[in-house]
C-alpha positions, 0 to 999 in steps of 0.5 A: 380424750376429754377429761373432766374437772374435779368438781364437777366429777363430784357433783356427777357422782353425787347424781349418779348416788341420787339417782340409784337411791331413788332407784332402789326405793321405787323399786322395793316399794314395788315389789313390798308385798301387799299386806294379805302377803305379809299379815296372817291376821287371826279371824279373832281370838279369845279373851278369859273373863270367868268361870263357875263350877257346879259341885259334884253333889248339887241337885235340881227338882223337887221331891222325886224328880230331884236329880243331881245336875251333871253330865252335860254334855251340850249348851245352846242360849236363846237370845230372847230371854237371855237363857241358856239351855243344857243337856244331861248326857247320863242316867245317875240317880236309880229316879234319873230321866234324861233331861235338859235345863234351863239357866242364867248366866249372868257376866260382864266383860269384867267378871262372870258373876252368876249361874242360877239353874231354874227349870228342868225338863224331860226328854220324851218318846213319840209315844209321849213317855219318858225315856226309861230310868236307870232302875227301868232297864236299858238306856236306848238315847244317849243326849250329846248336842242340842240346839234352840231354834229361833224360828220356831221356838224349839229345841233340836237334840241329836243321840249318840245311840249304842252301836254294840246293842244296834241303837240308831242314832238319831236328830229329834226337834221337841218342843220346850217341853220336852214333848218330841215333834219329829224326827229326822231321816239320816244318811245311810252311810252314817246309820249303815251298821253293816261291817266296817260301815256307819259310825263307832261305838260311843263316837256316833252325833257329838256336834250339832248346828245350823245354817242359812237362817236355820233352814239346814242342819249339819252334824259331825261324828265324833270320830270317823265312820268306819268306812272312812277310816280308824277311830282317832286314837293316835298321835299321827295319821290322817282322820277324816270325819265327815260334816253332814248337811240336811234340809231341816224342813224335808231331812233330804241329804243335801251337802257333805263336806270332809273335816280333817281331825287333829290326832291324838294331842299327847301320848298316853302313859303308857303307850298301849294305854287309852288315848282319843281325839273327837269332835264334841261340838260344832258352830255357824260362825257366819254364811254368805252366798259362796262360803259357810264359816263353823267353829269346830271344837275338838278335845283331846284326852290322853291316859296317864297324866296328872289332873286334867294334863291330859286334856286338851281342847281346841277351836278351829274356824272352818270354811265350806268354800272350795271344799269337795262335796263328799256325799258321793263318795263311798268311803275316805279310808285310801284316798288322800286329802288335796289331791283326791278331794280339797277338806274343808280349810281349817284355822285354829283359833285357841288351845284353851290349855295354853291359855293359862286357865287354871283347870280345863276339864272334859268340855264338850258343850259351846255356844255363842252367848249373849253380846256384852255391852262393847258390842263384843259377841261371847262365847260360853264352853260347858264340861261333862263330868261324866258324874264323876267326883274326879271332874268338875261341870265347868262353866268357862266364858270368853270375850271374842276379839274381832 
């Protein structure tokens, strides 16, 4: 046998060593996953830049028609002239219409500096007349969601209705006014008030938006229909709600897909005592050929903690792309979700509870604002105090971070 000196014995195994390093790291470099893999990047996130609060007693108008400003249920900003639009949910004074506003929300990235409310006006009928007072008699709209359309310099605003005495909801587009242009035909299965069919009582059109260029319409119940499944009142379990597309030149039914709602966030004190989650708004975020983005807004309340510990609200991104089209389907209530339809696919984006805010009240209105001078888009969140002394109409404004 051949043996082999010392030195080069040395030097062999040096290469040997040599070679197997490189080995290893060619081959972890292989196999390093690529960064999709390994990064869960956040499609943006929110940065606090202020807050106002309107006092519960403050009102707007002049001599009768001087009303306190509260109950807002719904914001929309009209790029054009830097304005806001805001939707009074409620009857309060006995002289009370329903009614929207219109404001300036002066901000930078720095501070929110001004909320200045300088007009006001009155929802009407198709007959031209006011919808009745409080002292009038029966309240037959209920104002939840309001959108300004761009294209046509008018206003689209969606009623919850009153399922106990069989009020229908319904989509209206106004003009600035408050004059009523049309209204738009909704799918039955939505209206249906036959027996454990069609929406719940006081859960019916919370959210709002459009899409394509402001030529489709969508909306979301609050909670699901009763074909679907229960109200979203528990702390666990599956609540499909459905999100409603429309043609908004023909009101055709085009598209549904199933948006799949948190359950309820916190156990209310005690367990037997009131507790909801529901959607109060929704958002296009961006659309292209294959996929629609929204932001969808749902709050949670729960009995029985201090302040407004019950409370919790957050934003999700959701995505059309791959979801099942639902609008076949007759109801959700046994099926099971990513096996007998794909949802729509959903990301949360922020729990404005754990953003160390100092108050988060029982917001139900958002919008997409106005760009700050880095470029950054906004986003401005309104509460609805119910006309309540115990809330607060809350103004809330972030920095989306991209």
């Amino acid at each position: 046998m051949k043996t082999i000196e010392p030195q080069k014995t040395n030097l062999l195994s040096l290469y040997v060593l040599a070679f197997c390093i490189a080995f290893l790291f060619i081959n972890c470099q292989s196999q390093k996953p690529t960064s999709t893999q390994t990064e869960q990047k956040d499609p943006f996130a929110l940065r606090f830049i202020g807050e106002k609060i309107i006092p519960f007693e403050e009102k707007f108008g002049e001599n009768k028609q001087k009303m306190t400003v509260g109950g807002l249920s719904a914001i929309d900003y009209d790029n054009s002239t830097d304005s806001y639009y805001l939707l009074s949910d409620d009857l309060f004074d006995e002289n009370g219409l329903l009614r929207f506003y219109t404001a300036k929300l002066n901000y930078t990235k720095d501070s929110f500096e001004e909320l200045k409310i300088y007009s006001v006006n009155f929802l009407k009928q198709e007959n031209g007349k006011f919808y009745p007072k409080k002292n009038e008699g029966t309240k037959i709209a209920d104002p939840e969601s309001i959108c300004f359309s761009s294209k046509s310099s008018t206003l689209f605003w969606s009623s919850e209705g009153d399922r106990e005495r069989n009020i229908v909801p319904f989509i209206a587009e106004m003009d600035t006014n408050g004059n009523q242009i049309r209204k738009f035909k909704l799918p039955k299965h939505f209206i249906d008030t036959t027996q454990n069919k069609g929406w719940y009582h006081n859960a019916a059109i919370e959210s709002m938006t459009f899409s394509d260029n402001e030529n489709k319409i969508w909306f979301l119940s609050e909670t699901a229909l009763q074909q679907d499944g229960e109200m979203t009142k528990n702390t666990e379990g599956i609540f499909p709600i459905r999100l409603i597309g429309l043609d908004r030149k023909t009101s055709n039914f085009e598209q549904e897909f199933v948006y799949l709602a948190e359950p309820v966030a916190k156990e209310p004190i005690p367990q037997t005592a009131y507790g909801l989650n529901g959607i109060v708004e929704i958002l296009e975020w961006k659309t292209d050929k294959n996929n629609t983005q929204f932001l969808v807004l749902e709050r949670s309340y729960s009995q029985g903690y201090q302040a407004d510990g019950g409370t919790v609200v957050k934003l999700f991104l959701v995505e059309t792309k791959n979801a099942t089209d639902s609008k076949d389907i007759e109801s959700l209530k046994n099926l099971i979700p990513n096996k007998d339809y794909i949802p729509l696919k959903k990301t949360l984006i922020s729990d404005l509870s754990k953003m160390n805010l100092n108050h988060v009240d029982n917001i139900e209105g958002m919008t997409l604002g106005k760009m700050l001078a880095n470029g950054n888009k906004t986003i401005v969140f309104v509460s609805d105090n119910n006309f309540s002394p115990k809330q607060k109409t809350q103004f809330l404004v972030f920095e989306i971070l991209e």
